[in-house]
C-alpha positions in Angstrom: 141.1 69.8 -78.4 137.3 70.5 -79.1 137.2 73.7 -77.4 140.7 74.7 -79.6 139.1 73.6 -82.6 135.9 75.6 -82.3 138.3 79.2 -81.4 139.8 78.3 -84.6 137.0 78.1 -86.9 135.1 81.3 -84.6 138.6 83.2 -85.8 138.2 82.2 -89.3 134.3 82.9 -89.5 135.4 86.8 -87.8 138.0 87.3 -90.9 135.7 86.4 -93.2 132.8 88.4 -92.1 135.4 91.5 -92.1 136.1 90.6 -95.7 132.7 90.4 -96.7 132.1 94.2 -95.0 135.2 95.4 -96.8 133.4 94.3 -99.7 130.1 95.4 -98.7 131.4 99.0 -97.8 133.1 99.2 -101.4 130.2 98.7 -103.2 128.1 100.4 -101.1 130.6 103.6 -102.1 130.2 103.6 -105.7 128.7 106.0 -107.7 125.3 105.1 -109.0 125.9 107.5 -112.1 128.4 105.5 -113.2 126.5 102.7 -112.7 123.4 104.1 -114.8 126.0 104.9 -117.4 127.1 101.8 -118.2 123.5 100.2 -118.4 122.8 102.5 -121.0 126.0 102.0 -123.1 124.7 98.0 -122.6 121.4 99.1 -124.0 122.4 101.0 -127.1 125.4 97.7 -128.1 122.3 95.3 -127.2 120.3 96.5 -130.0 120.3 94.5 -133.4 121.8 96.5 -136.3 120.0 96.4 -139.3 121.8 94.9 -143.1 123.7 97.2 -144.7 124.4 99.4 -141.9 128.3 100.3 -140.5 129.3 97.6 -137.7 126.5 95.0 -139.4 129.1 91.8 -140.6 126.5 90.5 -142.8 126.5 93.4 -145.3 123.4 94.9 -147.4 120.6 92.3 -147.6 120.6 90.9 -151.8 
């Protein structure tokens, strides 16, 4: 019963660890550029836009 138990849960480890290097091998695959890309599309809709300008919802400082 012990020994059946512990095959069962060494199965269930293996599939998991091929999972995981599924994963692993997907990310490792993807292009860093588009990576960088998107950092610096973060960057520019991080910034604070001043009053008054387009896309500001509090309008021209009064």
């Amino acid at each position: 019963m012990l020994l059946q138990e512990k095959d069962e849960r060494i199965n269930e480890l293996k599939r998991e660890a091929e999972t995981l290097g599924v994963f692993a091998h997907y990310f490792k695959s993807l292009e860093y550029k588009r990576l960088e890309a998107n950092t610096e599309e973060r960057e520019i809709v991080s910034r604070p836009k001043k009053r008054g300008q387009p896309g500001n919802p509090e309008g021209p400082r009064q």
